[in-house]
C-alpha positions in Angstrom: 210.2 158.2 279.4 207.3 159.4 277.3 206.1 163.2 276.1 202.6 163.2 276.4 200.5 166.3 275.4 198.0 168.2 277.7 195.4 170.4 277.6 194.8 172.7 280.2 190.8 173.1 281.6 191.8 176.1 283.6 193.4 178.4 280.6 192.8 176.5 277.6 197.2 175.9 276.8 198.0 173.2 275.0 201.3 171.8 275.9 203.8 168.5 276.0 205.5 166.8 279.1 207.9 164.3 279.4 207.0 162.5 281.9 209.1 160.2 284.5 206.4 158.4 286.4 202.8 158.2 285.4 201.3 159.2 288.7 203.6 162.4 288.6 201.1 165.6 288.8 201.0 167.8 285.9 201.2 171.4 285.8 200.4 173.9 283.5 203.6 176.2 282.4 201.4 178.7 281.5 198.8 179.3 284.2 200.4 176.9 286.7 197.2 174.7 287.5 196.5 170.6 287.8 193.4 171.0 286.0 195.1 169.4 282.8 193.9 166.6 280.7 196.0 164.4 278.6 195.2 164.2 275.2 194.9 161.1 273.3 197.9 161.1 270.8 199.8 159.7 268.1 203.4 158.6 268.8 206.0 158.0 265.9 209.6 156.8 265.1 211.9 156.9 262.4 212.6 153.7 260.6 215.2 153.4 257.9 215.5 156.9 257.4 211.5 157.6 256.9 208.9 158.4 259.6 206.7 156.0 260.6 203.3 157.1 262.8 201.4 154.8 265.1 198.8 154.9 262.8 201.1 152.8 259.9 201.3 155.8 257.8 204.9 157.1 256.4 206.7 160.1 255.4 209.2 159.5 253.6 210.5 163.3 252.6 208.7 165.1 256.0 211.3 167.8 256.8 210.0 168.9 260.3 210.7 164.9 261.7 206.9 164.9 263.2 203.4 164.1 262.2 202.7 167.7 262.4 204.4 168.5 259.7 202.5 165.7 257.8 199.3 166.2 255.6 198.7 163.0 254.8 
């Protein structure tokens, strides 16, 4: 089951989802609308103790466990 992120065209949130079937209909927490757009993300794993983005790149002392954290 994937978290995918949203962005909301009615009110402008920003938000994640997991999701368990890809024709399930999104709704905003915020403003409760369907008029949300998934956003093109990155995903990531841990692998041997370091994070690993889809993009190849690691972080190998990222304390928050996500790219976000990151500034690489």
């Amino acid at each position: 089951m994937p978290i995918f992120e949203y962005h909301c065209n009615q009110c402008g949130q920003e938000f994640e989802k997991l999701v368990f079937k890809l024709s399930e209909a999104v709704q905003c927490p915020a403003c409760e609308g369907y008029e949300v757009k998934k956003k093109f993300s990155a995903f990531g794993m841990k692998s041997g103790g370091k994070f690993v983005s889809s993009s190849g790149s690691s972080c190998s002392s990222c304390s928050s466990h996500s790219c976000a954290g990151c500034h690489h």
